[in-house]
N, C-alpha and C positions, 0 to 999 in steps of 0.2 A: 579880555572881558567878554561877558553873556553879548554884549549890544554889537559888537565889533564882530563878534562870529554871525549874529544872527544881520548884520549889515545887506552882507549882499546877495541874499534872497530875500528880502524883504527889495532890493533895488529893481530884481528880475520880476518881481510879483508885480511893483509898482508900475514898471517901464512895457512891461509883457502881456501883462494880461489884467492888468487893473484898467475897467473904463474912465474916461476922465472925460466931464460934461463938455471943458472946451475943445475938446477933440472928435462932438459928434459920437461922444459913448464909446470910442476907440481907444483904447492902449497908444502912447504917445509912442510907442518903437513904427505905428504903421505913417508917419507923418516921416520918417527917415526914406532917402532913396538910396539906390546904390550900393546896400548893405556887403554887398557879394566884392565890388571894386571892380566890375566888369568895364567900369565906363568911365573916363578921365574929363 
């Protein structure tokens, strides 16, 4: 379906690059650490 294709860019838009007030106007991906797995 339309909703299921358009799913997950709608998720990267949300998670990426959309501010979110309780984050200090940040995109919630910058509140993640680690991203890379450099560090255990």
């Amino acid at each position: 379906s339309a909703r299921r294709k358009a799913l997950p860019g709608w998720l990267h838009e949300y998670n990426h690059h959309r501010p979110h007030t309780a984050t200090e106007n940040r995109p919630p991906i910058t509140r993640l650490t680690n991203l890379s797995g450099q560090y255990s």
